[in-house]
C-alpha positions as CSV (number, residue, x, y, z in Angstrom):
1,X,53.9,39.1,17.8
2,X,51.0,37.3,18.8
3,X,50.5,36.6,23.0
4,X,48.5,33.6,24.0
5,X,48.1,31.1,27.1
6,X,50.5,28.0,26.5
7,X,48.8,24.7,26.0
8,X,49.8,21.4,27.0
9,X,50.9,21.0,23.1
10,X,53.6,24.0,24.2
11,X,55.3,22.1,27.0
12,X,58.2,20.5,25.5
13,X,58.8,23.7,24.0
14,X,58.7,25.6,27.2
15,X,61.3,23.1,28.8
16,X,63.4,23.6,25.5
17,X,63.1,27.2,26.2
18,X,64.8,27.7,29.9
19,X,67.3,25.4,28.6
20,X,68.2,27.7,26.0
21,X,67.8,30.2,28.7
22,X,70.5,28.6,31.2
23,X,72.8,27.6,28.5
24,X,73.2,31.7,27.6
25,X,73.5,32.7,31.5
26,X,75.8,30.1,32.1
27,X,77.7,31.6,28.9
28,X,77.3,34.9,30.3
29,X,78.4,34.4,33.8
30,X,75.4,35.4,35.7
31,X,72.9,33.5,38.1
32,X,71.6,30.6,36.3
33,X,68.2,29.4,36.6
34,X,67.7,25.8,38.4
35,X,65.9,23.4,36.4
36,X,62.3,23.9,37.3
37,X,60.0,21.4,37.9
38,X,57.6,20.0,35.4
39,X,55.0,20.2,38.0
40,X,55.0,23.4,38.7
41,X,55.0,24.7,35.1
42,X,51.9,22.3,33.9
43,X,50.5,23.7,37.3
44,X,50.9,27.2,35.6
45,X,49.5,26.2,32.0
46,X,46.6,24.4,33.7
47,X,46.0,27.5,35.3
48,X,46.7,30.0,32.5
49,X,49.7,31.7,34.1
50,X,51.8,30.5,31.3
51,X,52.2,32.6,27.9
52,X,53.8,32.0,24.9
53,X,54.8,35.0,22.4
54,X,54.4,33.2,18.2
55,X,55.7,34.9,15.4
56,X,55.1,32.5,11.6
57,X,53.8,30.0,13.9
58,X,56.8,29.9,15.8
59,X,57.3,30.6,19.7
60,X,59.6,32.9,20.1
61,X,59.8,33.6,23.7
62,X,57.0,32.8,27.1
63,X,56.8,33.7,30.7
64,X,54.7,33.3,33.5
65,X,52.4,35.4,35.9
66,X,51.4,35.2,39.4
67,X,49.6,37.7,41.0
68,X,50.7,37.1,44.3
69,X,54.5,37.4,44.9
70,X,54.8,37.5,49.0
71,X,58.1,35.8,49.4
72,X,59.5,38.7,46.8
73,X,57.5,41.4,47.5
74,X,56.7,41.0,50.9
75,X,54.4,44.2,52.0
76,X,53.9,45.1,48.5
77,X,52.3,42.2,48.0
78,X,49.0,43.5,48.9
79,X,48.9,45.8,45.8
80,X,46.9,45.0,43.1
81,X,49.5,43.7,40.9
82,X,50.4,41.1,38.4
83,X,54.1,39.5,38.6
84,X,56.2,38.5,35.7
85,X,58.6,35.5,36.3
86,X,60.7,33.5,33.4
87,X,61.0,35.0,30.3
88,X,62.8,32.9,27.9
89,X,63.3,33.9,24.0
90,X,64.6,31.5,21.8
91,X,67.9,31.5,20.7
92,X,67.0,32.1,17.0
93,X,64.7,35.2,18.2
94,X,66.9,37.2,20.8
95,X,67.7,41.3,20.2
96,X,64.5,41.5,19.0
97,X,63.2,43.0,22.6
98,X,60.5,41.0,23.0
99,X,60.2,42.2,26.7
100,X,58.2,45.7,25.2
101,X,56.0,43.6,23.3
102,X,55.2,41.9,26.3
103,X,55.3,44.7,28.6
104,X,52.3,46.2,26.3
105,X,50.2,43.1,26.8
106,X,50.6,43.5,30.4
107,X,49.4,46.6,30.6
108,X,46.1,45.9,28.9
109,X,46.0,42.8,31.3
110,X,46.6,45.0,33.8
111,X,44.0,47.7,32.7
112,X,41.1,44.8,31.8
113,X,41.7,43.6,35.3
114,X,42.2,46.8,37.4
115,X,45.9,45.6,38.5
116,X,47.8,49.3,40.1
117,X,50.9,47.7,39.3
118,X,53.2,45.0,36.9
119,X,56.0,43.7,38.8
120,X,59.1,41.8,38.1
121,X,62.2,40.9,39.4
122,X,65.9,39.2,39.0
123,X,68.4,37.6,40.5
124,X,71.8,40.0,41.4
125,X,72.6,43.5,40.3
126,X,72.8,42.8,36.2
127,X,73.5,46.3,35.1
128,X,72.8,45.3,31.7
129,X,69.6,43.6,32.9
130,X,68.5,46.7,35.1
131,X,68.9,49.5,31.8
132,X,66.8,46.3,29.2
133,X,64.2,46.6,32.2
134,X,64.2,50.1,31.9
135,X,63.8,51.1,28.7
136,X,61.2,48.4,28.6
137,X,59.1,51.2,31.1
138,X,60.2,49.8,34.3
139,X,61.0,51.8,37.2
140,X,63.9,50.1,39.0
141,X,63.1,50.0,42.5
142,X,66.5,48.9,43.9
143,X,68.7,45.6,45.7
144,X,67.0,43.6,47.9
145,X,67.9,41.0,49.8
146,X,64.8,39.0,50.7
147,X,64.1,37.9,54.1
148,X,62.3,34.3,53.4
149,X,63.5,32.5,50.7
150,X,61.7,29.1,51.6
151,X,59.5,27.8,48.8
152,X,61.5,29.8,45.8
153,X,63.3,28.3,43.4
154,X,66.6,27.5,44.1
155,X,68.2,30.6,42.6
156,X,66.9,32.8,45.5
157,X,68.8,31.5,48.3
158,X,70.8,34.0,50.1
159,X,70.0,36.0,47.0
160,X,70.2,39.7,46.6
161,X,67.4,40.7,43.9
162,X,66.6,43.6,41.8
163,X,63.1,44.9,41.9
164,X,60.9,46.3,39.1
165,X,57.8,47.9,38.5
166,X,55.3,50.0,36.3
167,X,52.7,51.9,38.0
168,X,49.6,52.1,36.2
169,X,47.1,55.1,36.3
């Protein structure tokens, strides 16, 4: 799989993907991602926070970064650290556990820009989530239920999260 920043040319595709994505957890029964707003993911293109994995010329799952993550994290949040939000893998390309191949890119992001730690999180206590995360190499930190939810999305109200993390040498 090849990793690269997603371009303007990659929005509609991005879009298309958290669709796919909230059409499965709403299949699923688990917390479904809001819509989220155009804005803010051309914000994160613009500013190379959004990546797309292609495989044949085809994109087969993206995410974001941030590297601040306060609201989350809270005193964490001043660790070196880069934080993975919104993976989405298409429809046609899911099983195919994208998440390691992505989990080794981070970690030579990480290691190129002397980040301690990668970071994600999710919504609830997704047991099947928690053991994807952790075979990925995650350590799962625990249930959290955040303090300030103001300015997060919409699926983080009066949310309980799971926390997740690789610590790098």
């Amino acid at each position: 799989m090849k990793i690269a920043n997603c371009t303007i040319e990659d929005f509609e595709e991005i879009l298309n993907l958290y669709e796919q994505a909230r059409a499965l957890q709403t299949q699923l029964k688990m917390v479904v991602w809001p819509t989220f707003s155009k804005e803010m993911i051309l914000q994160e293109i613009l500013e190379k926070r959004q990546f797309k994995g292609v495989i044949n010329n085809e994109v087969v799952c993206v995410w974001a970064v941030a590297f601040s993550d306060p609201l989350i994290w809270e005193e964490k949040n001043k660790d070196a650290a880069i934080y993975i939000h919104r993976i989405a893998t298409n429809k046609k390309y899911r099983g195919h556990h994208y998440v390691k191949n992505i989990v080794t890119w981070a970690v030579k992001h990480s290691l190129k820009n002397n980040y301690k730690y990668i970071r994600l999180d999710t919504v609830g206590d997704n047991t099947g989530l928690i053991n994807h995360y952790r075979k990925c190499g995650f350590q799962f930190l625990g249930l959290y239920k955040l303090k300030e939810t103001k300015g997060l999305p919409n699926h983080y109200q009066n949310a309980t999260v799971s926390l997740f993390e690789i610590e790098l040498p």
